[in-house]
C-alpha positions in Angstrom: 15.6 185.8 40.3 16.0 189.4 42.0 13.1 191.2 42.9 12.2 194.5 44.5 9.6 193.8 47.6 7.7 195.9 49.8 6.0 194.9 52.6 2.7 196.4 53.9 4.1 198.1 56.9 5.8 201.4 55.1 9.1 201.7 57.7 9.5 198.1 58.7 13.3 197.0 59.6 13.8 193.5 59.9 13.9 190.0 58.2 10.7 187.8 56.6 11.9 184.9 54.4 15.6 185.4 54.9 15.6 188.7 53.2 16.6 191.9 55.3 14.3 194.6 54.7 15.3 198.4 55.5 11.9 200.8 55.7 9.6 198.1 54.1 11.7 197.3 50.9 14.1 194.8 50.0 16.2 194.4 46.1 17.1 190.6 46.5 17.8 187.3 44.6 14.9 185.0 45.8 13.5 181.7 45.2 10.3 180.8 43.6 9.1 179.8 47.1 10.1 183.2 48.6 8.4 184.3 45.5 5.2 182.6 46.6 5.5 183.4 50.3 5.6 187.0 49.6 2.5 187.0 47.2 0.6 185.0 49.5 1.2 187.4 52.4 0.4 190.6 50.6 3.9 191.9 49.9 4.6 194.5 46.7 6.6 191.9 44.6 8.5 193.1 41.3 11.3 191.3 39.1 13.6 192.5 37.8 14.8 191.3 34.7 18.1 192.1 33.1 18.0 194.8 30.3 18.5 192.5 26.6 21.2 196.1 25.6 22.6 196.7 28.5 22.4 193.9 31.0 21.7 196.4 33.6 19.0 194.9 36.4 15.7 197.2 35.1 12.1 196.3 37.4 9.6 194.8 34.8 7.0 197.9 34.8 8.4 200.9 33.1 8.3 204.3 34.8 7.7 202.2 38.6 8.3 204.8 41.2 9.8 201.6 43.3 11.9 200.0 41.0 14.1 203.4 40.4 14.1 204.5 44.0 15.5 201.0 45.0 17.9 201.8 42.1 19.0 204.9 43.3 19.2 203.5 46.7 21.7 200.6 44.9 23.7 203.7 43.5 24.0 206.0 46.5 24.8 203.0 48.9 21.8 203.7 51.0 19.5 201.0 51.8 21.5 199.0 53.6 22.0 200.6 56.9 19.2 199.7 59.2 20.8 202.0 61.6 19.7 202.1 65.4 16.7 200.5 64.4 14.9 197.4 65.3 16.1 194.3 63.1 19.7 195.8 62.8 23.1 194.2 63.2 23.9 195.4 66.7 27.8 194.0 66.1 27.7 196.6 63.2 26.0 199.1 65.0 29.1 198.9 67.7 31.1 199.3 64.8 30.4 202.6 64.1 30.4 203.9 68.2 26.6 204.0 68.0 26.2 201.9 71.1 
C-alpha cells in the first residue's frame, strides 16, 4: 500500500523501516508490518488510496495539508534530494561536486 508518513522529529533525514525520509516525510509503498511499526512508534501515517475516476494516488483525508504538499513535492521533483545532509547518499552527493 503507499502511504504518506511523518515522523516526530520535523527535519529528520535518514532511514526507519527501510524507507528514506527527507525532512521528516516519506510517500512510500509499505507493508502492513511497516504499517504497524510506524503507528506503534508515533509516526503521522496516511494511505493513500487510488482515486475510483482518475486513478491518480489521492491521501484518504480530504483537504490534508500533508497529503498535497507530498504531492506537490512528487510533481516538482523535490523530496528526494537529502542533499548534504545526514542520512544522504554520499556516492550521489560526489555526483553533483558537492564533496
Amino acid at each position: 500500500m503507499k502511504a504518506i508518513i511523518k515522523t516526530k522529529v520535523a527535519g529528520y533525514n535518514g532511514v526507519a523501516a527501510c524507507v528514506p525520509f527527507v525532512n521528516g516525510e516519506a510517500e512510500a509503498e509499505i507493508s502492513e508490518s511497516q504499517l504497524a511499526y510506524f503507528k506503534k512508534a508515533g509516526y503521522t501515517v496516511k494511505v493513500v488510496k487510488p482515486d475510483p475516476e482518475t486513478g491518480d494516488a489521492k491521501a484518504n483525508k480530504t483537504g490534508d495539508k500533508a497529503g498535497r504538499q507530498a504531492e506537490d513535492k512528487a510533481k516538482d521533483g523535490e523530496g528526494d534530494k537529502g542533499e548534504g545532509s545526514e542520512g544522504s547518499d554520499p556516492e550521489a552527493d560526489a555526483t553533483k561536486g558537492e564533496r
